[in-house]
VOBA-1610 file (N, C-alpha, C; in pm, whole numbers, padded with zeros to 5 digits, always signed):
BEGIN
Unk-00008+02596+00462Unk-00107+02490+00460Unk-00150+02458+00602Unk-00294+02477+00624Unk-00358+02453+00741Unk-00348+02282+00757Unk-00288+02277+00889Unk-00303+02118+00977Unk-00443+02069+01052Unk-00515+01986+00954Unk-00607+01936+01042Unk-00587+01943+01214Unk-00688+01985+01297Unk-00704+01954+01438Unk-00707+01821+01470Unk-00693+01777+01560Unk-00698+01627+01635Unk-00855+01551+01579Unk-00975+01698+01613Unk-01086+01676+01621Unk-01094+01641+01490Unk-01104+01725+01399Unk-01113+01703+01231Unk-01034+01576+01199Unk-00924+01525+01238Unk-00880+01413+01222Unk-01006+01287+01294Unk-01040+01283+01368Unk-01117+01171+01438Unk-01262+01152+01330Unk-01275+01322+01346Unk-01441+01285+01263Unk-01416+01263+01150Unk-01269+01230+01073Unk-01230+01179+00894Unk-01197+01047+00920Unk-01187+01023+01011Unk-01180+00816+01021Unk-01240+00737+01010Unk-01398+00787+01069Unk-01525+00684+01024Unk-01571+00694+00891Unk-01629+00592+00864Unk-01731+00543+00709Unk-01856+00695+00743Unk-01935+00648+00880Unk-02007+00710+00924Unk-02051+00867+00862Unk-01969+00949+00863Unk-01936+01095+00832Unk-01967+01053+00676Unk-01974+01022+00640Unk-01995+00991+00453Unk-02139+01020+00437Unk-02219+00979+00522Unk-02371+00958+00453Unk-02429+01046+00542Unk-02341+01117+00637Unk-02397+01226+00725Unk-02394+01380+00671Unk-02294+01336+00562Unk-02278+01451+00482Unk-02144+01567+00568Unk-02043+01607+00509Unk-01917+01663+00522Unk-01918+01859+00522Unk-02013+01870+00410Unk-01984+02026+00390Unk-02114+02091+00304Unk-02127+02202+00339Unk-02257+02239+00246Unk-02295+02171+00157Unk-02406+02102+00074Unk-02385+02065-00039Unk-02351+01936-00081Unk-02290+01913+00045Unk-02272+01721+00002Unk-02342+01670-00052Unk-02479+01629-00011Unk-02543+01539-00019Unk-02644+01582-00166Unk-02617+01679-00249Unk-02729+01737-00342Unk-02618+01717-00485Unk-02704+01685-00558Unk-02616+01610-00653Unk-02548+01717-00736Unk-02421+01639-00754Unk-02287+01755-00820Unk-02358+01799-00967Unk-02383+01892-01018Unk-02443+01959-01156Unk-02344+02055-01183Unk-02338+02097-01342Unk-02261+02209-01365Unk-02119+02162-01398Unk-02037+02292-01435Unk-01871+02272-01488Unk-01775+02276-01309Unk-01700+02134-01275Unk-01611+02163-01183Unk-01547+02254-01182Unk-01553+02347-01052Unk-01466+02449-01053Unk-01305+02427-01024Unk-01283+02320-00991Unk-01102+02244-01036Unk-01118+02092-01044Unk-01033+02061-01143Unk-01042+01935-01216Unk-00888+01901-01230Unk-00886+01784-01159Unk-00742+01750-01138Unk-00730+01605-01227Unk-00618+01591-01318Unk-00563+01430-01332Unk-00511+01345-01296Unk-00564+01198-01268Unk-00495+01116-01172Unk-00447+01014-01316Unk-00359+00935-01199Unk-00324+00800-01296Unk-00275+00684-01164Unk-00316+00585-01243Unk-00340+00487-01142Unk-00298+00342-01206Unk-00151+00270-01151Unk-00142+00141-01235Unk-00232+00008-01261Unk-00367+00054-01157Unk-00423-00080-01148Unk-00546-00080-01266Unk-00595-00149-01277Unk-00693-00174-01361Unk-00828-00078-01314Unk-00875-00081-01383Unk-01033-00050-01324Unk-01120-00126-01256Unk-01122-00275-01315Unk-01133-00364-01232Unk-01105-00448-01152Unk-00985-00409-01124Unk-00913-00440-01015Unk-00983-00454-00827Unk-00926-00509-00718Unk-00982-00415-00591Unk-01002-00287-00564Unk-00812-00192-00567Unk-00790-00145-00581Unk-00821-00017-00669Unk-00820-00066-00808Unk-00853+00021-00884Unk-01044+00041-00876Unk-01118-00005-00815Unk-01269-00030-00815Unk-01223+00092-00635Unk-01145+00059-00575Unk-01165+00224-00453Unk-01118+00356-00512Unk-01023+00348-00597Unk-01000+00493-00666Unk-01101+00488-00758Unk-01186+00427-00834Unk-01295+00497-00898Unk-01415+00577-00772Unk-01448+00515-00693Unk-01490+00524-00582Unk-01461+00698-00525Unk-01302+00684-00473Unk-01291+00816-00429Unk-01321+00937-00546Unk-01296+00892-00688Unk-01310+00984-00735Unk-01485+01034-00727Unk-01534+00966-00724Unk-01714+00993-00676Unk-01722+01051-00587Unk-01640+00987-00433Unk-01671+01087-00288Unk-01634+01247-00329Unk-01484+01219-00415Unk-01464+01418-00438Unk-01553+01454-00476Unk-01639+01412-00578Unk-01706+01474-00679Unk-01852+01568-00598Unk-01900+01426-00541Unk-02041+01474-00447Unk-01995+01488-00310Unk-01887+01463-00252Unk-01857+01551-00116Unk-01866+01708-00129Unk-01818+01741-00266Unk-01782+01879-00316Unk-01896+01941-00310Unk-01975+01875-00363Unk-02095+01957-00420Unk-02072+01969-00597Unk-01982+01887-00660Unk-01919+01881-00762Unk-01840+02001-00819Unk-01808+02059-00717Unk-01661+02187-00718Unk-01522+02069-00784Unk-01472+01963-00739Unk-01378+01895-00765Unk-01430+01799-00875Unk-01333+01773-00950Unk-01382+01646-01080Unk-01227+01585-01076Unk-01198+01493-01068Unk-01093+01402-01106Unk-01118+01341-01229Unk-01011+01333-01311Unk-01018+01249-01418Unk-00904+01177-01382Unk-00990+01041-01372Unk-00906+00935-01332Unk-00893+00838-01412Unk-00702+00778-01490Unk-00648+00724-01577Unk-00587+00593-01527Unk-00668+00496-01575Unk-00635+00324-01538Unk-00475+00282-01602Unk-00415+00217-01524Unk-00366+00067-01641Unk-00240+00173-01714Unk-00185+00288-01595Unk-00074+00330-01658Unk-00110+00374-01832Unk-00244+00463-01831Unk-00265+00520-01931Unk-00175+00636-02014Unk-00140+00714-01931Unk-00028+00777-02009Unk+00046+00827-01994Unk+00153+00778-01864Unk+00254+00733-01860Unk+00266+00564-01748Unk+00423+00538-01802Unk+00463+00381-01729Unk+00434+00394-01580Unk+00346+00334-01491Unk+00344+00326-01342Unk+00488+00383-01282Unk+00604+00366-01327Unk+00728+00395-01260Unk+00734+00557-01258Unk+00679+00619-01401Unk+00679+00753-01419Unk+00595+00842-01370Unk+00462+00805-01302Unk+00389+00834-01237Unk+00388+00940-01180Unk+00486+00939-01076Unk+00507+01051-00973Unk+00576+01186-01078Unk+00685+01164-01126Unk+00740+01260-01172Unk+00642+01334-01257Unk+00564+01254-01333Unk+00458+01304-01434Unk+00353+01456-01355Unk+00324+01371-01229Unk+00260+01418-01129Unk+00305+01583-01044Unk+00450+01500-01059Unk+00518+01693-01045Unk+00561+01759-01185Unk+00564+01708-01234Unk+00591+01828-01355Unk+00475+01870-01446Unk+00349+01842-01378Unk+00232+01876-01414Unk+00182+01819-01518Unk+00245+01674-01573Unk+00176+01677-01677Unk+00016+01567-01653Unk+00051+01529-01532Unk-00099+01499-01419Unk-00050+01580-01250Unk-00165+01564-01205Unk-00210+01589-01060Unk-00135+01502-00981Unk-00224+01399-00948Unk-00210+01308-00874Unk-00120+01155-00912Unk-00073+01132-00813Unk-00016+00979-00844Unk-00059+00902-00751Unk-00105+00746-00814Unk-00157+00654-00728Unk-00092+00562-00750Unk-00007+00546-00733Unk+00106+00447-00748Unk+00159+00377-00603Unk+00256+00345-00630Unk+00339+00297-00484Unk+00476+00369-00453Unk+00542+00396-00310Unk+00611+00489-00311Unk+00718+00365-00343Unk+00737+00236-00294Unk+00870+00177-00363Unk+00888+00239-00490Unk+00815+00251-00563Unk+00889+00307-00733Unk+00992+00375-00715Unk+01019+00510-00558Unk+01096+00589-00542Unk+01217+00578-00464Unk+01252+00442-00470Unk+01363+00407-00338Unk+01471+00474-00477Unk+01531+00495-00577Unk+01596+00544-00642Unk+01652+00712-00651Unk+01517+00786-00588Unk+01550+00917-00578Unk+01535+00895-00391Unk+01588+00833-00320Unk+01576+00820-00146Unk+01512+00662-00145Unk+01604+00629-00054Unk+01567+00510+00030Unk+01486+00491+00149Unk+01404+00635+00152Unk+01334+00634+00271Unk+01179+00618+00242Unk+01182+00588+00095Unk+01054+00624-00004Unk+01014+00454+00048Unk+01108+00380+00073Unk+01096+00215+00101Unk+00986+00199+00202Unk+00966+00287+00327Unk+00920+00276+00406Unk+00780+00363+00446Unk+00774+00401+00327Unk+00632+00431+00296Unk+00558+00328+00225Unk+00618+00270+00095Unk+00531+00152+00010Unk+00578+00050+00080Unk+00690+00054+00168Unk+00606-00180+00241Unk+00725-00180+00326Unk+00700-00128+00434Unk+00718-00162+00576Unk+00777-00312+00579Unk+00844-00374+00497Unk+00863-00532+00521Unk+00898-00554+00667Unk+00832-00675+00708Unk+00862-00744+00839Unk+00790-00645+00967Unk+00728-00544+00925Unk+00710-00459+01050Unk+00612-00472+01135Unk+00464-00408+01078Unk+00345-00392+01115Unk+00273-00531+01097Unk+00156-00530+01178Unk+00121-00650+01123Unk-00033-00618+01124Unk-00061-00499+01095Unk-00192-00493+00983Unk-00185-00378+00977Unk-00279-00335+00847Unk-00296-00169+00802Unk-00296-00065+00887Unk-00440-00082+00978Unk-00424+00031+01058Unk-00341+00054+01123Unk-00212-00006+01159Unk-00085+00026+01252Unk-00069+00097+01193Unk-00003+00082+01034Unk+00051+00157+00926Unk+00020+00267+00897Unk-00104+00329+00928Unk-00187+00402+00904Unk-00188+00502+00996Unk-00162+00474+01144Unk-00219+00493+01259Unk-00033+00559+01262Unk+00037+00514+01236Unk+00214+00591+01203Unk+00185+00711+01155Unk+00151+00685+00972Unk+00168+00771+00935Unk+00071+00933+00993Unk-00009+00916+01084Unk-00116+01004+01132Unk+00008+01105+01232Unk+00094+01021+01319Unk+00132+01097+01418Unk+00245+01213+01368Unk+00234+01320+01425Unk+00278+01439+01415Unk+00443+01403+01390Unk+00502+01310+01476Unk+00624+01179+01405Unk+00684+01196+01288Unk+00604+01081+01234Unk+00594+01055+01120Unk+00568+01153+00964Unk+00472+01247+00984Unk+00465+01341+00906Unk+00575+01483+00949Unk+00671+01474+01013Unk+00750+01562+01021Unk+00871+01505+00925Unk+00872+01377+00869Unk+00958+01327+00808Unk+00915+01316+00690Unk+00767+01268+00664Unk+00694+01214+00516Unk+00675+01324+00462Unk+00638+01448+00512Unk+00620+01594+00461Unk+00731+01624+00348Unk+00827+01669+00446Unk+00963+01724+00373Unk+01013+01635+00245Unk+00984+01512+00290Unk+01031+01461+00202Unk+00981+01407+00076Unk+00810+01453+00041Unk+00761+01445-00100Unk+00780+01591-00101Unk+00780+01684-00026Unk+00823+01848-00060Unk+00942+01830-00166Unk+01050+01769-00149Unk+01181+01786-00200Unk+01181+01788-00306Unk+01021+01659-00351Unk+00996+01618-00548Unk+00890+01737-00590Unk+00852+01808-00479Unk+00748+01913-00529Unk+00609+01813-00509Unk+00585+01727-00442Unk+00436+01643-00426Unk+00422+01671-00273Unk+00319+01592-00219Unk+00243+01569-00112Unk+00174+01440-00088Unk+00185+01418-00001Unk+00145+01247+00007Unk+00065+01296+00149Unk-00112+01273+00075Unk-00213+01261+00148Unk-00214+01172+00235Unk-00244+01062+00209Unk-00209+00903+00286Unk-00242+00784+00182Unk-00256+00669+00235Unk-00201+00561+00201Unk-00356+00471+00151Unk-00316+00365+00053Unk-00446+00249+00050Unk-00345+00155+00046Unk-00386+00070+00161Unk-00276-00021+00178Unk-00332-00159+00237Unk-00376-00264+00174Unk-00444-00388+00202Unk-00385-00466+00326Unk-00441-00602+00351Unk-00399-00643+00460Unk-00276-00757+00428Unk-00191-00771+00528Unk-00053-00865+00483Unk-00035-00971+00362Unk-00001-01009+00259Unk+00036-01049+00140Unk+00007-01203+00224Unk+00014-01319+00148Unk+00055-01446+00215Unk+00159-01486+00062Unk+00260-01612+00124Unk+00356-01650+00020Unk+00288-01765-00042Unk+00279-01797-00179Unk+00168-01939-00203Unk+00346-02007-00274Unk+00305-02160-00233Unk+00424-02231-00312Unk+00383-02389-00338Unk+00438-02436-00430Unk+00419-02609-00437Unk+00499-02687-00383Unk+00585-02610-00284Unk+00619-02724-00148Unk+00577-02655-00012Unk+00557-02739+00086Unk+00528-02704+00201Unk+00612-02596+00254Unk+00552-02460+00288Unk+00625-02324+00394Unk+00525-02337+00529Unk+00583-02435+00667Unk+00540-02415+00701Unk+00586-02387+00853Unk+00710-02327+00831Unk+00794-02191+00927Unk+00929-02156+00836Unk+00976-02098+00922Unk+01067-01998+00896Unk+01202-02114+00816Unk+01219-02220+00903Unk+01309-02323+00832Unk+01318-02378+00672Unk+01163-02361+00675Unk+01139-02391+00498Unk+01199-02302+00392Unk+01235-02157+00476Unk+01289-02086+00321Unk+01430-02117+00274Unk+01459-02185+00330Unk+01625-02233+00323Unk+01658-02318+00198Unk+01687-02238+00050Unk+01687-02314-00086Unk+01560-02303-00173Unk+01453-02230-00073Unk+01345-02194-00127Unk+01305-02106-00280Unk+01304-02151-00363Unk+01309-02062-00476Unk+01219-02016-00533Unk+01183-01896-00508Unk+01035-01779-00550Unk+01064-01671-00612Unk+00965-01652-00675Unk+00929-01502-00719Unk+00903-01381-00626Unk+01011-01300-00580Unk+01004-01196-00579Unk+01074-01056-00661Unk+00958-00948-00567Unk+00982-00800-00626Unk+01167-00772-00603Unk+01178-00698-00610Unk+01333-00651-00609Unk+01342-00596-00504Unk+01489-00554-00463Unk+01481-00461-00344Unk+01521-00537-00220Unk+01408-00434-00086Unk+01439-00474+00017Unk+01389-00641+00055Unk+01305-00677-00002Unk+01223-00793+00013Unk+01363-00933-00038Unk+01400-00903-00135Unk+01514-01012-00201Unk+01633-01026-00124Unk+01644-00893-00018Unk+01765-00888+00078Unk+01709-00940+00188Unk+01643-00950+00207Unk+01552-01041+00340Unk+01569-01193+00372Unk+01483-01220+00203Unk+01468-01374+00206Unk+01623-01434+00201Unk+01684-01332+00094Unk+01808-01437+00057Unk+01929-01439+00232Unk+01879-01309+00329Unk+01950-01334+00437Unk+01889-01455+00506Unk+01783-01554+00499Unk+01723-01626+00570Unk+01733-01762+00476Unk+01818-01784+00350Unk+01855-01889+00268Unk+01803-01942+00124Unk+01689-01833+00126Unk+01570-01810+00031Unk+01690-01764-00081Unk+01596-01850-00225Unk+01672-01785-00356Unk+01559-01722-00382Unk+01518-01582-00399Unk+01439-01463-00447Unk+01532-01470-00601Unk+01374-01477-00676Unk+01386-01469-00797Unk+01293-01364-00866Unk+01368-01214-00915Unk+01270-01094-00964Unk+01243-01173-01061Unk+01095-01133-01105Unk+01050-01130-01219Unk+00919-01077-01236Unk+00904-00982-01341Unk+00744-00942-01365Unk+00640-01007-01289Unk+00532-00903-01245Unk+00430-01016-01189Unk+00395-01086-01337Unk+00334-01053-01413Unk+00258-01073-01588Unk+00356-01291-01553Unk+00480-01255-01471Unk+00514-01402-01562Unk+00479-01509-01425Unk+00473-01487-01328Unk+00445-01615-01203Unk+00432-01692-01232Unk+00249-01699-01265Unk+00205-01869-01334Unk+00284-01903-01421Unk+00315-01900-01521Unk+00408-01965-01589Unk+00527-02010-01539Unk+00624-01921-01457Unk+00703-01945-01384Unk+00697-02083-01282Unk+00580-02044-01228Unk+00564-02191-01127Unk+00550-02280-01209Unk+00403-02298-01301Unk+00385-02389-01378Unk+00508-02460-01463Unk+00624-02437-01498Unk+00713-02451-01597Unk+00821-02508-01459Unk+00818-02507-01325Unk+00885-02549-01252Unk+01064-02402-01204Unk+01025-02317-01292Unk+01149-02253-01284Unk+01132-02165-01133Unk+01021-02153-01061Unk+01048-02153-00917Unk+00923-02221-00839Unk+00960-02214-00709Unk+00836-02358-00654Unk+00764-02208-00565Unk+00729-02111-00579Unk+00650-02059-00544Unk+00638-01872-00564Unk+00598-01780-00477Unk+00592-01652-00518Unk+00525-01549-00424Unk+00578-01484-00363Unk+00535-01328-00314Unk+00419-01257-00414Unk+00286-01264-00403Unk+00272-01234-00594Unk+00127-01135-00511Unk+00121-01121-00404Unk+00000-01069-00341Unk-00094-01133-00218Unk-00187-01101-00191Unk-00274-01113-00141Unk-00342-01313-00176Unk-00441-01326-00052Unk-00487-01470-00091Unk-00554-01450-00219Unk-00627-01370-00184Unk-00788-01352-00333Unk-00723-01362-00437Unk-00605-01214-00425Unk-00510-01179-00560Unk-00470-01324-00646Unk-00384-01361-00537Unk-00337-01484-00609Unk-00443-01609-00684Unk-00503-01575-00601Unk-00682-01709-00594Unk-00694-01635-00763Unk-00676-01517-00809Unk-00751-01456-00939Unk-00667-01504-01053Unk-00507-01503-00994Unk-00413-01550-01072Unk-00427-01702-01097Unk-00510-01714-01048Unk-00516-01903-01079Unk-00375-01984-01015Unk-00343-01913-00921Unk-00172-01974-00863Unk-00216-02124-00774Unk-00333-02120-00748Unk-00367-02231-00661Unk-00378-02366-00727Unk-00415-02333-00859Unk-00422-02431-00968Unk-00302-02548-00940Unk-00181-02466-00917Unk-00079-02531-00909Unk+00005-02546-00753Unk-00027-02438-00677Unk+00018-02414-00562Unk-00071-02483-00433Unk+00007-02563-00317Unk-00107-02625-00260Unk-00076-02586-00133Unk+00013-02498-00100Unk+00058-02426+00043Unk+00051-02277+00030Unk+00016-02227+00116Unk+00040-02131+00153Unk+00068-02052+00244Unk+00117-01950+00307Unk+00059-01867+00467Unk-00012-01793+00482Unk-00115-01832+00612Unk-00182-01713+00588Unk-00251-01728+00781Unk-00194-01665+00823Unk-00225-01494+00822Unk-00091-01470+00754Unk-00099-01356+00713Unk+00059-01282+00683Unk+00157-01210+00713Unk+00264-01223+00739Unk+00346-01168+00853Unk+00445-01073+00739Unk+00455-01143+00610Unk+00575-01045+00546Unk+00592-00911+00477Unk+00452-00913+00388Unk+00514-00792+00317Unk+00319-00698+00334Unk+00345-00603+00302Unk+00228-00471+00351Unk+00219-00359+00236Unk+00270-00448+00093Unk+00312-00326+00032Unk+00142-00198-00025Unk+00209-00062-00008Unk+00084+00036+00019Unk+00128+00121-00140Unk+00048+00176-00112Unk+00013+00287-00267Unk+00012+00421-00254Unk+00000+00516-00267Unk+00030+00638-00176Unk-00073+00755-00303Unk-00166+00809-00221Unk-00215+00913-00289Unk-00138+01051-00283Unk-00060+01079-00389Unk+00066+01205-00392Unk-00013+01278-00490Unk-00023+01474-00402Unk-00071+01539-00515Unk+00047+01624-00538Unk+00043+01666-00646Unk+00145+01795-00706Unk+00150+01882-00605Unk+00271+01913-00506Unk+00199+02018-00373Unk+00192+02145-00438Unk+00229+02193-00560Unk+00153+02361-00566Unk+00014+02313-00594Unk-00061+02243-00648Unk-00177+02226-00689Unk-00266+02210-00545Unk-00191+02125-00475Unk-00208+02096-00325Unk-00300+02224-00263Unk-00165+02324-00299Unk-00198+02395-00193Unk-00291+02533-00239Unk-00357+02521-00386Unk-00377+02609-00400Unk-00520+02568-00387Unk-00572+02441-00389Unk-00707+02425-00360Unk-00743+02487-00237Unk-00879+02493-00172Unk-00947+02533-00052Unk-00921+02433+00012Unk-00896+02488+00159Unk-00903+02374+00271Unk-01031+02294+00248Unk-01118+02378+00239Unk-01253+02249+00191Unk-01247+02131+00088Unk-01180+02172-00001Unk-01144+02067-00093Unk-01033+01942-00027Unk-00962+02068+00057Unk-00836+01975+00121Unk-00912+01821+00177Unk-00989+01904+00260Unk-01076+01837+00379Unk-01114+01719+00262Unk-01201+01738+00152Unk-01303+01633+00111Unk-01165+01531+00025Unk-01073+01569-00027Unk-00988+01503-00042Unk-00947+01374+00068Unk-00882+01424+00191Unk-00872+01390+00302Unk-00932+01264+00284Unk-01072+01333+00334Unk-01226+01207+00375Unk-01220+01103+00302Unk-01232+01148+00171Unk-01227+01003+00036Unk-01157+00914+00034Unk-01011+00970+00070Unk-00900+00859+00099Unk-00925+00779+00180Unk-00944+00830+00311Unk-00947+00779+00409Unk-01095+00710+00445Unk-01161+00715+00320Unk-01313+00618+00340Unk-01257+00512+00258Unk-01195+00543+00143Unk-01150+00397+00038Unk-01040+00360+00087Unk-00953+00333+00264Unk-00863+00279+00272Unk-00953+00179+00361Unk-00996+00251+00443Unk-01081+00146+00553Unk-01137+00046+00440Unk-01227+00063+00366Unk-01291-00057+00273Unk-01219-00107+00197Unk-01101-00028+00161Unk-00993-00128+00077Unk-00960-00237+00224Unk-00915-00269+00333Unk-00902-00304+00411Unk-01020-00432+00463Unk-01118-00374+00445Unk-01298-00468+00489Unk-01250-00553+00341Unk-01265-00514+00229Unk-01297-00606+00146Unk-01211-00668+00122Unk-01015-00696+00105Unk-00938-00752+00109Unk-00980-00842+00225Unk-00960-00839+00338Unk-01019-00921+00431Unk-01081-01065+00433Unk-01224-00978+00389Unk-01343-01054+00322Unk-01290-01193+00281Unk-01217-01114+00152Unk-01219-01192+00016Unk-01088-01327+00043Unk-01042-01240+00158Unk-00902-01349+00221Unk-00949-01470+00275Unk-01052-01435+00337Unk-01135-01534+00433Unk-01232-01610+00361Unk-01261-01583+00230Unk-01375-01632+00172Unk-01266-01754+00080Unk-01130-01713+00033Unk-01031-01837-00012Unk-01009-01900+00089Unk-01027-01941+00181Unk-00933-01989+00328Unk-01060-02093+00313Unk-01193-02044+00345Unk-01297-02129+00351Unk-01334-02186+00196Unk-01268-02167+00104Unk-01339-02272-00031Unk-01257-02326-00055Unk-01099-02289-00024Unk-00995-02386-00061Unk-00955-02471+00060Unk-01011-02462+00180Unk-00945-02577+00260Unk-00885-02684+00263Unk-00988-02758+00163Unk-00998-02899+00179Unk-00859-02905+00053Unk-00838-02805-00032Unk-00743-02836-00157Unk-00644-02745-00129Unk-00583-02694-00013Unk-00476-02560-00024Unk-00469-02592+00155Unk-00313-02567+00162Unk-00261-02627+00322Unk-00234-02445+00368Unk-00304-02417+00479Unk-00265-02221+00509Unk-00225-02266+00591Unk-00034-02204+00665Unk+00040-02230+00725Unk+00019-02104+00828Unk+00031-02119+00960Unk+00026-02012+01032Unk+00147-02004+01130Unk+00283-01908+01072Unk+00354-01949+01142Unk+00352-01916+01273Unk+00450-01992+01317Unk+00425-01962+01479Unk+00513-01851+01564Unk+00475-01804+01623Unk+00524-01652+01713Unk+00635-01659+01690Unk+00720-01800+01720Unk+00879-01759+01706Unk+00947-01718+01547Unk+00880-01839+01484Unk+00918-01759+01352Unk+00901-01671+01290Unk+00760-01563+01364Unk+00724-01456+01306Unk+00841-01350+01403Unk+00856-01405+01493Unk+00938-01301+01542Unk+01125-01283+01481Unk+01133-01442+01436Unk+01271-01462+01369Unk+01253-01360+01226Unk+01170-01368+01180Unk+01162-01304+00994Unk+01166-01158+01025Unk+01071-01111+01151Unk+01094-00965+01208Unk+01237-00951+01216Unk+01299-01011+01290Unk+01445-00951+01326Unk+01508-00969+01237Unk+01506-01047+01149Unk+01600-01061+00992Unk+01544-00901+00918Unk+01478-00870+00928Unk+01407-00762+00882Unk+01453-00650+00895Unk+01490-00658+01031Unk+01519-00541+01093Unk+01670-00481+01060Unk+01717-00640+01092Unk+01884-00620+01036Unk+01869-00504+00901Unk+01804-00557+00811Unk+01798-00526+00666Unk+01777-00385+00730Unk+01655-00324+00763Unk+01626-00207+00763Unk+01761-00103+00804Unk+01810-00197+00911Unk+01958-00080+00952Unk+02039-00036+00868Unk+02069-00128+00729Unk+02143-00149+00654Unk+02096-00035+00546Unk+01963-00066+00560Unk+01882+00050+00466Unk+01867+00225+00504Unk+01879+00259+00654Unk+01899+00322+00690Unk+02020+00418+00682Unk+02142+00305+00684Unk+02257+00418+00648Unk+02294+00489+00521Unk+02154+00430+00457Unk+02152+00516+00243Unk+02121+00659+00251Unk+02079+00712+00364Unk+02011+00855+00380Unk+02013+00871+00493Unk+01973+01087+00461Unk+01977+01095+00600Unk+01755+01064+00658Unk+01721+01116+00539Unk+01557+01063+00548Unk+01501+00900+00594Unk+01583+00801+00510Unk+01593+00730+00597Unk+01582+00654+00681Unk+01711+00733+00757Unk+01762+00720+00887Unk+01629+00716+00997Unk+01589+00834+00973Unk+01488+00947+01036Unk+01342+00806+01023Unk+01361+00755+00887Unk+01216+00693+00862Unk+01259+00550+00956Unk+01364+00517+00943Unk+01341+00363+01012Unk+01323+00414+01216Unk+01398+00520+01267Unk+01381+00527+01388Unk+01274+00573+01435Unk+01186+00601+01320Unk+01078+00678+01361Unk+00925+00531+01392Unk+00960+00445+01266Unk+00878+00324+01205Unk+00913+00221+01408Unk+01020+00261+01429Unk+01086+00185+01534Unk+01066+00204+01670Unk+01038+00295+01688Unk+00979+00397+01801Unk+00794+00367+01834Unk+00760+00355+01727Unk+00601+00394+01698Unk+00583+00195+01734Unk+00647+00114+01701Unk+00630-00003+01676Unk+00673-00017+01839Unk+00736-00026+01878Unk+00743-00006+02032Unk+00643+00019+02135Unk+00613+00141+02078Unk+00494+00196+02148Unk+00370+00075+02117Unk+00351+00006+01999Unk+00244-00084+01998Unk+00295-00186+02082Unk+00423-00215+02132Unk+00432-00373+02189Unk+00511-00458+02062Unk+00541-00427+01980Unk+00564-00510+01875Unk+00751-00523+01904Unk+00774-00416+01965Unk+00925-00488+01963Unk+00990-00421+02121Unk+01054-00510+02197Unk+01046-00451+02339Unk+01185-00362+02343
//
């Protein structure tokens, strides 16, 4: 499998290259039977953010191609459970998985640090800008090789904020704090900082808060939550967001991978990497557009440097801890650690 050049990497980063057209044929509309047609599956909705950029990329393949590529792309954990995704994905009974790599901290604990960096980065493109360096993919390679996949790259929104119906407004407040969170590395975090992390389905939050059985929730994004109606009841929140980054990972079957044309490779590539940037613009947006209608009715806490730097180092602890589960890893936290350095983020 041919490695993009530096150059081919730069000219796949801009929006720009989209409407300039990529490869013979771009720009003339896809007609005729795809000459490979791959299946995706995808847990989010269709109308989702998310699920509204994977309909998306599946369009850029289609007419980047010249309509050589067709994706058939399956919403809402159509047929199989979001958890089964990947495996489905290598044993051919789909292509692609658009899922999240946490699903895989069970077959490697290094899968953690692909779907949510907790405490690390503190926006996408860092995240992004990792997984690019020659680093990082000497580790992420081998290690969807092992399941028989490939992990193109990432759609990964901008930092989560925590919404709750008592005031979070530093690091002191999580002390007895009782929320809804995911499982995992995130529940070993809070509860090291005094926080009672409480798993439970997203499907149950609102009710959860509403019913008083926890005073708040990890549950997404501002908008996200703004959709969940959590504000209804929730009158704090944080925001900017310092804690969680969790990402989604476009994984193809690597024999299927590799048997396409580098051209296909290439327009693959591009698509992703046009629906991460705008997954990114429009999360944003939509963050900033709750901040300004809920002001006057919703308190956004911005913690302050020290406590963002206290929740980092609680973080970090965790990660060491997480590190000694593998030897991948190992490899993924010194690598995440190194690169974060190099930004300034930890001296």
């Amino acid at each position: 499998m041919k490695t993009l050049s530096r150059r081919d990497l730069m000219k796949s980063t801009g929006s720009g290259l989209l409407a300039a057209g990529l490869l013979p044929g771009a720009a003339r509309a896809a007609t005729g039977p795809a000459e490979y047609r791959l299946r995706a599956q995808t847990n989010k909705s269709e109308t989702s953010t998310q699920g509204r950029m994977y309909g998306r990329l599946v369009e850029l393949c289609r007419t980047l191609s010249g309509g050589r590529l067709q994706i058939d792309l399956h919403y809402s954990n159509a047929i199989v459970e979001g958890v089964q995704t990947f495996d489905a994905a290598a044993s051919g009974v789909l292509d692609i998985d658009m899922t999240g790599a946490s699903y895989l901290t069970g077959k490697d604990p290094a899968f953690q640090f692909i779907g949510d960096v907790m405490g690390g980065y503190e926006d996408p493109i860092q995240f992004h800008a990792w997984l690019d360096t020659p680093q990082a993919r000497e580790i992420v390679d081998p290690l969807y090789a092992r399941y028989g996949m490939y992990c193109v790259g990432l759609l990964c929104p901008p930092l989560e904020s925590l919404s709750s119906t008592v005031p979070i407004p530093g690091i002191e407040a999580l002390k007895g704090w009782k929320f809804r969170s995911p499982p995992g590395m995130e529940s070993e975090i809070f509860a090291s900082l005094g926080a009672a992390p409480v798993v439970m389905p997203f499907g149950e939050v609102f009710t959860a808060m509403e019913t008083g059985v926890v005073s708040g929730a990890d549950a997404g994004t501002l908008a996200l939550n703004r959709s969940l109606g959590l504000y209804e009841i929730c009158k704090y929140a944080t925001y900017p967001g310092f804690h969680s980054m969790p990402a989604d990972h476009l994984a193809i079957n690597l024999e299927v991978w590799n048997r396409l044309p580098e051209s296909l490779q290439f327009v693959i590539r591009t698509a992703q990497r046009a629906i991460a940037f705008d997954l990114i613009k429009s999360v944003t947006v939509a963050d900033r557009q709750v901040v300004s209608d809920l002001g006057d009715e919703v308190t956004f806490s911005d913690w302050s440097d020290e406590d963002r730097k206290a929740f980092r180092q609680a973080a970090l602890d965790i990660w060491k801890d997480w590190a000694t589960r593998s030897p991948a890893a190992d490899a993924m936290v010194t690598s995440h650690l190194a690169f974060m350095k190099k930004l300034g983020l930890l001296t």
